[in-house]
Each structure stands twice: as structure tokens, then as C-alpha cells.
N, C-alpha and C positions, 0 to 999 in steps of 0.2 A: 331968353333963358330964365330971365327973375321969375317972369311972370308964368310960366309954366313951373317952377319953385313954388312960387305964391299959391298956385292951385292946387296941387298936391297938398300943400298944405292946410287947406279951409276943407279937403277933400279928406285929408285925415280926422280933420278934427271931428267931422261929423260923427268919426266913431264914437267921440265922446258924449257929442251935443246933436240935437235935432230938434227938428222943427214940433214933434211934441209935446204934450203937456206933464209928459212922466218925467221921474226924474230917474237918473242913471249913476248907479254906482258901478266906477268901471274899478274891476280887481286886475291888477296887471300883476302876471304867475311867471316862471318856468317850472320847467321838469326838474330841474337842479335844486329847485328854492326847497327847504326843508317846511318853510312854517306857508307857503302861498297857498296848500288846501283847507287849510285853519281861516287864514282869513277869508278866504272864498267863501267859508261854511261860515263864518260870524258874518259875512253881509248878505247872504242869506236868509239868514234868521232878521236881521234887524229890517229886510223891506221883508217878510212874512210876519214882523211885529205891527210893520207901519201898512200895510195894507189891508191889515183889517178898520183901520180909518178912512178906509175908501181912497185911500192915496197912488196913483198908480206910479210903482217905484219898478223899474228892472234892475236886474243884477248881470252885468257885460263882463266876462273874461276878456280879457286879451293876452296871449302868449308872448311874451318880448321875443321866442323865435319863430314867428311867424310875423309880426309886425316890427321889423327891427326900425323902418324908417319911424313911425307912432312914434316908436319907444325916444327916437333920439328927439324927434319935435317936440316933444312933453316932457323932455331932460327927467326922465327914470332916471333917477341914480342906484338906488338899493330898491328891493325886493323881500316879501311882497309890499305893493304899494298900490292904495284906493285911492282914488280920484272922483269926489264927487260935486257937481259944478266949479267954483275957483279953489277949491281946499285938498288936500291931500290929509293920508296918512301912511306915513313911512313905515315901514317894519309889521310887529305882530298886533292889532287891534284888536281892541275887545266888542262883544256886540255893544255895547254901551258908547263906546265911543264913535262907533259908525249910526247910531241911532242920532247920537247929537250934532254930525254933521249933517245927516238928512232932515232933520230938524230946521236948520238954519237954512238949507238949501229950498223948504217950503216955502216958508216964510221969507224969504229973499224976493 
């Protein structure tokens, strides 16, 4: 039973992480969240900022109700919240501040 635990979970994470060379900003939304289509359009704009440096950046929704196991293995507390490689950001982000985690996620 761990180990079918264990696999789910390396199987979730993938929705984060892959074998790729892009990097991924995952925006985690609901339907309820007032400010999650704000931030979904500010990480938007910051990988259409960063890929005009030839950088190849996606932008992944995930819905906390449609992934509610994700949501509990990457302890989502509050909403909206970005995820991009080990960093987060809680609440309302500005394109500026999602710029400078994919920054650091380059260069990592």
C-alpha cells in the first residue's frame, strides 16, 4: 500500500515537473477564488515576456477541484497560488514578481 502511495505521488508531481527543458509555471485556481484569473493573466504575460528570449516557459492551470489529491500533496493552503520549480507564490502576484521567480528558476 506505501508504495502504491509513493507512486501516485511521483505521478502527480509530474504535473509539475517533466522531463523537459521548459520551465512551468503551475497557477493553482478555483471557480470560487476571486483574484486566481488575475494571477493566471500575470503568468501569462511574464512567460510572453520571457519568451521572447527564447526561453521555453509554459503556463499549467490546475483546478484544486479537479486535482484535489495534487492539491493535498503540494499542501495548497490558500488561493490563487504559483508554483514554479521549488518557490511558490501565495495570494495576488504581480507580473513582476513571477518574472523574478522564473528568473531564478533559469538560472538554477
Amino acid at each position: 500500500m506505501i508504495q502504491k502511495n509513493e507512486m501516485m505521488n511521483r505521478n502527480q508531481l509530474n504535473v509539475c515537473h517533466d522531463e523537459s527543458n521548459s520551465v512551468k509555471i503551475n497557477v493553482f485556481t478555483s471557480n470560487s477564488c476571486t483574484f486566481c484569473s488575475e494571477a493566471l493573466q500575470a503568468a501569462r504575460e511574464a512567460a510572453t515576456k520571457l519568451r521572447r528570449f527564447n526561453l521555453p516557459i509554459e503556463v499549467v492551470e490546475t483546478s484544486v477541484e479537479e486535482e484535489p489529491e495534487l492539491v493535498e500533496f503540494l499542501n495548497v493552503v490558500a488561493l490563487p497560488m504559483i508554483l514554479i520549480g521549488k518557490s511558490q507564490i501565495i495570494g495576488l502576484p504581480t507580473t513582476e514578481d513571477i518574472e523574478l521567480l522564473l528568473h531564478q528558476a533559469v538560472l538554477s
